[in-house]
C-alpha positions as CSV (number, residue, x, y, z in Angstrom):
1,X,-6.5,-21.0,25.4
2,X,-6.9,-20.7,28.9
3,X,-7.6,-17.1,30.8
4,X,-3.5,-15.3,31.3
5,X,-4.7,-14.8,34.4
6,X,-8.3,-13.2,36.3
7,X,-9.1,-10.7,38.6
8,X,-12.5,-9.5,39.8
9,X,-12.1,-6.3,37.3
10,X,-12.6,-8.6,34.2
11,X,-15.8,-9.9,33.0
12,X,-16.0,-12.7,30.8
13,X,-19.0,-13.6,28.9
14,X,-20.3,-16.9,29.9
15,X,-20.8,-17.1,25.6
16,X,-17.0,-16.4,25.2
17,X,-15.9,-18.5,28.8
18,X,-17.6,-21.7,27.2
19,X,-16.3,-21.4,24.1
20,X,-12.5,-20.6,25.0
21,X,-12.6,-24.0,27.5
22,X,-14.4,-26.2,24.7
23,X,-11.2,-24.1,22.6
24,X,-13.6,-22.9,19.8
25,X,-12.9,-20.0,18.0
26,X,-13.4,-16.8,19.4
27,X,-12.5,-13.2,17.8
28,X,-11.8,-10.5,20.1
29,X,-13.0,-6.9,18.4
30,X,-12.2,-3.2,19.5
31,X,-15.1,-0.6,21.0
32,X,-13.0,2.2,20.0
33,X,-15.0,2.0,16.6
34,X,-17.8,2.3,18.5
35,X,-17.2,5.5,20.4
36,X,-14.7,7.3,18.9
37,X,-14.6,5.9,15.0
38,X,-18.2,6.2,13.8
39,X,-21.7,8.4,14.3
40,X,-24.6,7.0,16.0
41,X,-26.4,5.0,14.8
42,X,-23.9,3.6,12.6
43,X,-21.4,2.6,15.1
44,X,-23.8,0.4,17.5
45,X,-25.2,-1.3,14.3
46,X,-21.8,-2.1,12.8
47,X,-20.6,-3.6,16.1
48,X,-23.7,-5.6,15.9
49,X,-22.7,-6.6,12.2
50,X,-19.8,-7.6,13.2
51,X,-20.5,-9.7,16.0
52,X,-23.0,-11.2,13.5
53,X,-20.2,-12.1,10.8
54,X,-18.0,-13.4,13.7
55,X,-21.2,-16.1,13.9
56,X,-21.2,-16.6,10.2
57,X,-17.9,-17.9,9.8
58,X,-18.2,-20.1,12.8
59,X,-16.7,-18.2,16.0
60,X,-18.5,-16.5,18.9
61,X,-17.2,-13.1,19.1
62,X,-16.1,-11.0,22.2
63,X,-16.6,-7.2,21.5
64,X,-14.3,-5.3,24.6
65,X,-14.5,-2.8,26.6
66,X,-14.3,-1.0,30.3
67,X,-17.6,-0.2,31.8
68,X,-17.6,1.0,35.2
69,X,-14.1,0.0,36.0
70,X,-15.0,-3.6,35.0
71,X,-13.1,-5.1,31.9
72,X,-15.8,-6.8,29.5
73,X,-15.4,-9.5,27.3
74,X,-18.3,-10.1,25.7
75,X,-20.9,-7.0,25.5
76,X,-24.6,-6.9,25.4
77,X,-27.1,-4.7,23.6
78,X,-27.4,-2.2,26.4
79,X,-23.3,-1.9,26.9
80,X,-23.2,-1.3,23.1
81,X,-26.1,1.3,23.2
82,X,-24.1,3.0,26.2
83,X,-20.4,2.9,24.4
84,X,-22.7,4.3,21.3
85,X,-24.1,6.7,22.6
86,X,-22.5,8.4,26.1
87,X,-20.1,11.4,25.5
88,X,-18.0,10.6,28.8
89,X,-16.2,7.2,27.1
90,X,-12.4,7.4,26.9
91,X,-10.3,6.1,24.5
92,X,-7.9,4.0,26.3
93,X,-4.6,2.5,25.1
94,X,-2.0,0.3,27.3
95,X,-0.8,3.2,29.2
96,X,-4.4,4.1,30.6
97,X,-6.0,0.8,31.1
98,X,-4.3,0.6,34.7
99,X,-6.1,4.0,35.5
100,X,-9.5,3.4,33.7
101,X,-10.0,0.3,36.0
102,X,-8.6,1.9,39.5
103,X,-11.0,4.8,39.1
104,X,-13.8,2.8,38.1
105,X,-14.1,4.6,34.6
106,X,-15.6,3.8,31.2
107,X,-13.3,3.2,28.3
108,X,-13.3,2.0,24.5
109,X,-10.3,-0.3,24.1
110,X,-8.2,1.1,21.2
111,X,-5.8,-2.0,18.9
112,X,-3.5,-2.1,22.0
113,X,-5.8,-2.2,24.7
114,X,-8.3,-4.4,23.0
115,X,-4.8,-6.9,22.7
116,X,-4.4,-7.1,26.2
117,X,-7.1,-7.3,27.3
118,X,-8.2,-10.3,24.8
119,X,-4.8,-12.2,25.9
120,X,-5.6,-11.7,29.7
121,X,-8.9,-13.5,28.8
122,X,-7.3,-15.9,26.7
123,X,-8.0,-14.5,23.1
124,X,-6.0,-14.8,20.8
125,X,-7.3,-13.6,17.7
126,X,-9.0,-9.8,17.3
127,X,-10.5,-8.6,14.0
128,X,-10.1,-4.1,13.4
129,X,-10.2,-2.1,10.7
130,X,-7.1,-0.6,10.8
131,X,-4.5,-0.8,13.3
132,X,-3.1,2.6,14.6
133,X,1.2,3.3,13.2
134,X,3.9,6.5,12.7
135,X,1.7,9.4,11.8
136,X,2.3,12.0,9.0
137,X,4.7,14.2,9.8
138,X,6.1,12.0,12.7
139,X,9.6,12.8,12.3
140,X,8.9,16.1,14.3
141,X,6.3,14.9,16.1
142,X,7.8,11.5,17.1
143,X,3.7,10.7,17.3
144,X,3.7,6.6,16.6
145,X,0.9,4.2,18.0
146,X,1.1,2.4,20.8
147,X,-0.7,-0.2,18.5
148,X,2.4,-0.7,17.1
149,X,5.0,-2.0,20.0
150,X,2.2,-4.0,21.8
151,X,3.2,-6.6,18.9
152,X,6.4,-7.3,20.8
153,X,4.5,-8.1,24.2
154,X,1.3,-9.3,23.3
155,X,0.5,-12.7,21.3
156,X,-2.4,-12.0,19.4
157,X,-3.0,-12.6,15.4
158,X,-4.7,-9.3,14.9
159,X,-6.4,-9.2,11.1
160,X,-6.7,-5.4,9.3
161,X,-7.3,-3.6,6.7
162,X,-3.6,-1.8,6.5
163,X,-2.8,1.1,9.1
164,X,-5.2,3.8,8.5
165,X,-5.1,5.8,5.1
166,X,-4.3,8.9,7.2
167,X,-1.1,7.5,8.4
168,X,2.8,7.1,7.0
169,X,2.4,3.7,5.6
170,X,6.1,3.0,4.6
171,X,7.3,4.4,7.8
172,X,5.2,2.2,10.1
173,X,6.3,-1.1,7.4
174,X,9.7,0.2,8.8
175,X,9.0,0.4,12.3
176,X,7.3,-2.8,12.4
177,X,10.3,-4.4,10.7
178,X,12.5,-2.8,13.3
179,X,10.4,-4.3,15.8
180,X,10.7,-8.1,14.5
181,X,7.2,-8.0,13.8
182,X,5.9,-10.8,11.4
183,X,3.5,-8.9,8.7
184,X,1.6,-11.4,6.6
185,X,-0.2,-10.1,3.6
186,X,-3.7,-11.5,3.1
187,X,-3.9,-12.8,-0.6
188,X,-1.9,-9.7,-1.5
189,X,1.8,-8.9,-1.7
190,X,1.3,-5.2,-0.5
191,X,0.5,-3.6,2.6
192,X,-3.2,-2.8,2.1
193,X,-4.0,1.0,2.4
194,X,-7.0,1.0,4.7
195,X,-9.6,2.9,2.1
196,X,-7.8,1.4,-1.4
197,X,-6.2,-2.0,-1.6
198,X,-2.6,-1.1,-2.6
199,X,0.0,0.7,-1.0
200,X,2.8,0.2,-2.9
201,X,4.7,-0.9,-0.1
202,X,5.6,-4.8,0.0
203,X,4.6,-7.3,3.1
204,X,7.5,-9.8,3.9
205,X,5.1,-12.6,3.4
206,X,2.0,-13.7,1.6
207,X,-0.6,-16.0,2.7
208,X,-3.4,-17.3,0.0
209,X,-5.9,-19.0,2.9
210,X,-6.6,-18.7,6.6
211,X,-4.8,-22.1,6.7
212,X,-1.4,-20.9,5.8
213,X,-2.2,-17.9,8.4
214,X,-3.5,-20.0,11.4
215,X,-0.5,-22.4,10.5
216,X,2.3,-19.7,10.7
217,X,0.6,-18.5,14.2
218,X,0.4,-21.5,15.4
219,X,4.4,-22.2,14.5
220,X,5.2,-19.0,16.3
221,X,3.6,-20.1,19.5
222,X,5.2,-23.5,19.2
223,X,8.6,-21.5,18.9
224,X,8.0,-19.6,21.8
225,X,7.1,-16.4,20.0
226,X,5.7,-14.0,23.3
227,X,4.5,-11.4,20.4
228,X,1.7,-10.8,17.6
229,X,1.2,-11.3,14.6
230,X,-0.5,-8.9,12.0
231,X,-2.6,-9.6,8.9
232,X,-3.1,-6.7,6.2
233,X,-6.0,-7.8,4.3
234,X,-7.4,-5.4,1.8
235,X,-10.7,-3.7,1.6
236,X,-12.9,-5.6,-0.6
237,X,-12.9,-4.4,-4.3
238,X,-16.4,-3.3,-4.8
239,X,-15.6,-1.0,-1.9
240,X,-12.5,0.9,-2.4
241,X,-12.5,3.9,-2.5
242,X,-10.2,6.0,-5.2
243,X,-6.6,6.2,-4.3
244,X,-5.9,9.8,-5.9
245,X,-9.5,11.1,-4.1
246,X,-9.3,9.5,-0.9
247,X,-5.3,11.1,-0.4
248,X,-6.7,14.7,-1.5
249,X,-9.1,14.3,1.3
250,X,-6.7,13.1,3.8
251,X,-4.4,16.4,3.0
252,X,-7.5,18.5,3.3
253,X,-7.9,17.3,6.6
254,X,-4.8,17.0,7.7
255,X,-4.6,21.1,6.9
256,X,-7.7,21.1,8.8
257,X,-6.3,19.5,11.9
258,X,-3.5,21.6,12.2
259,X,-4.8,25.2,12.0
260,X,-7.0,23.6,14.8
261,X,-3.7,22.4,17.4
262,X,-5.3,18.9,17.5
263,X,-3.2,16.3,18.6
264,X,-2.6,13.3,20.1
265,X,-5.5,10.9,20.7
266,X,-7.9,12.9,19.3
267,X,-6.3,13.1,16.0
268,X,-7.8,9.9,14.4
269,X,-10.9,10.3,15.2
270,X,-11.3,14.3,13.9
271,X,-9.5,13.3,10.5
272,X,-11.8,10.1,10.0
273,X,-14.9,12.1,10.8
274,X,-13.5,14.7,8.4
275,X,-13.1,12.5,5.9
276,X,-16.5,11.1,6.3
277,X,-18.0,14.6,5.7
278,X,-16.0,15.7,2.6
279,X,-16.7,12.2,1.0
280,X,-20.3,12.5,1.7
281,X,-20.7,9.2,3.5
282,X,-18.2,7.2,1.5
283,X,-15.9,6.7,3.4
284,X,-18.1,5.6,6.5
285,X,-19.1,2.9,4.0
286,X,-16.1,1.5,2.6
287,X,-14.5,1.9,6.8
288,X,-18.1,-0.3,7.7
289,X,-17.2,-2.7,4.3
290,X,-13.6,-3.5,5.3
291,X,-14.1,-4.3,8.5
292,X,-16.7,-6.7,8.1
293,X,-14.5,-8.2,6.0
294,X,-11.3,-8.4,8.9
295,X,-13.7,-10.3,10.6
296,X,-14.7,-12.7,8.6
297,X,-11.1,-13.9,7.5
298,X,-10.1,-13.0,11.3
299,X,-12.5,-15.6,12.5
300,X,-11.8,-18.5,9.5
301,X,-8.0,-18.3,10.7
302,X,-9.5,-18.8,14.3
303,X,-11.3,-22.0,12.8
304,X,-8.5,-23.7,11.0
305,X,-6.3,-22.7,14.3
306,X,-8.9,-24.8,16.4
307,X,-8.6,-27.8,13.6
308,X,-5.0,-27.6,14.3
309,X,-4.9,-27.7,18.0
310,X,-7.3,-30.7,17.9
């Protein structure tokens, strides 16, 4: 797919620019995870990992983010060290990427951001781990996602592991039906739960191969579809974490979270790294498991989409 459109603000690759003109596969993935999901030096070698599992599968990946003002597609090792390791790195979603790059900031590109910013280069698949929904608790705090309406305005097939365990999963199945949003479950007939495979709560459609994904995509865009599409794929087995543990964690830090006032962006990443300390590490692992996995069925779906395109 060619570039929506470019400006002297975006950066692309020369990696990434070849391969989107010969129309190869090329998976678009988030910084967010970088800077504001995981400690150093987990978070720099993950992105790494995952760039590497991009290559794997057969796709050139384009990790994203805002350096300077300057929207990157593609990073190198020192822009990963930087996001890794600086203290000053927003998080930026739609409503702050218009700011980031008019005041010459640095930002990592949450699920909304990192959508945009893929389809003005002309990506249109992105592999996260989970994508961001209605929070706990949202029907006095009317605190949803941006992740969640970008689906309506952004065509991207965006592959994850559920929305994240700390969320209201039913409630953002509902507001993603209210949206019109096509939900494809990836060898599963559930909405995956982020840290444990099953949420109890049923997808509208099930796909058994990256064929029957990249096929549907593909028949959107041939319809005229302007949105996205989203992919719950569930944590691999060997990695899940227990369902009755993992919630008695969340509610611990939930509890923690408010006693403290924190709110709004910040919320995500202080109940992750929460959870990351009461589990002792385990979740960090099974968050660094499932990802990897996104990626690697993110990018075969960006294969058999190239096959079908030919």
């Amino acid at each position: 797919m060619e570039p929506e459109m470019q400006f002297r603000e975006m950066v692309i690759k020369k990696e990434v620019r070849e391969a989107l003109s010969r129309k190869q596969a090329v998976v678009a993935l988030e910084s967010t995870i970088i800077s504001h999901g995981m400690p150093y030096p987990q978070n720099v070698e993950t992105a790494k990992l995952l760039e590497k599992t991009v290559r794997e599968n057969g796709g050139v990946p384009a990790t994203i983010a805002i350096i300077d003002g300057v929207i990157k597609i593609g990073l190198d090792e020192h822009d990963l060290e930087f996001l890794g390791t600086s203290k000053n790195i927003r998080k930026a979603s739609r409503r702050d990427l218009p700011a980031v790059v008019a005041l010459k900031q640095s930002a990592a590109t949450t699920v909304s951001a990192t959508m945009i910013c893929a389809h003005l280069a002309g990506i249109s698949f992105f592999a996260t781990g989970g994508i961001g929904g209605v929070h706990r608790g949202a029907t006095e705090t009317f605190d949803i996602s941006a992740d969640l309406p970008e689906f309506v305005h952004t065509p991207v097939l965006v592959v994850c592991a559920g929305a994240k365990a700390i969320l209201d999963i039913p409630l953002t199945m509902e507001y993603l039906e209210t949206l019109g949003i096509p939900v494809l479950g990836y060898q599963t007939s559930e909405m995956p739960a982020f840290y444990y495979r099953s949420s109890g709560v049923g997808v509208p459609q099930r796909v058994e191969n990256a064929g029957e994904a990249a096929a549907i995509f593909y028949q959107a865009q041939q319809m005229g579809y302007k949105g996205g599409i989203l992919i719950g794929n569930p944590v691999p087995e060997n990695a899940a974490l227990d369902k009755d543990k993992i919630e008695n964690c969340i509610r611990q830090a939930l509890e923690e979270a408010v006693k403290k006032g924190i709110t709004g962006q910040t919320v995500t990443p202080f109940l992750l790294g929460k959870l990351n300390e009461i589990t002792a590490g385990e979740s960090l692992k099974t968050n660094i498991e499932l990802v990897k996995n996104n990626a690697s069925v993110c990018t075969q779906i960006a294969v058999e989409f190239a096959r079908i395109q030919v």
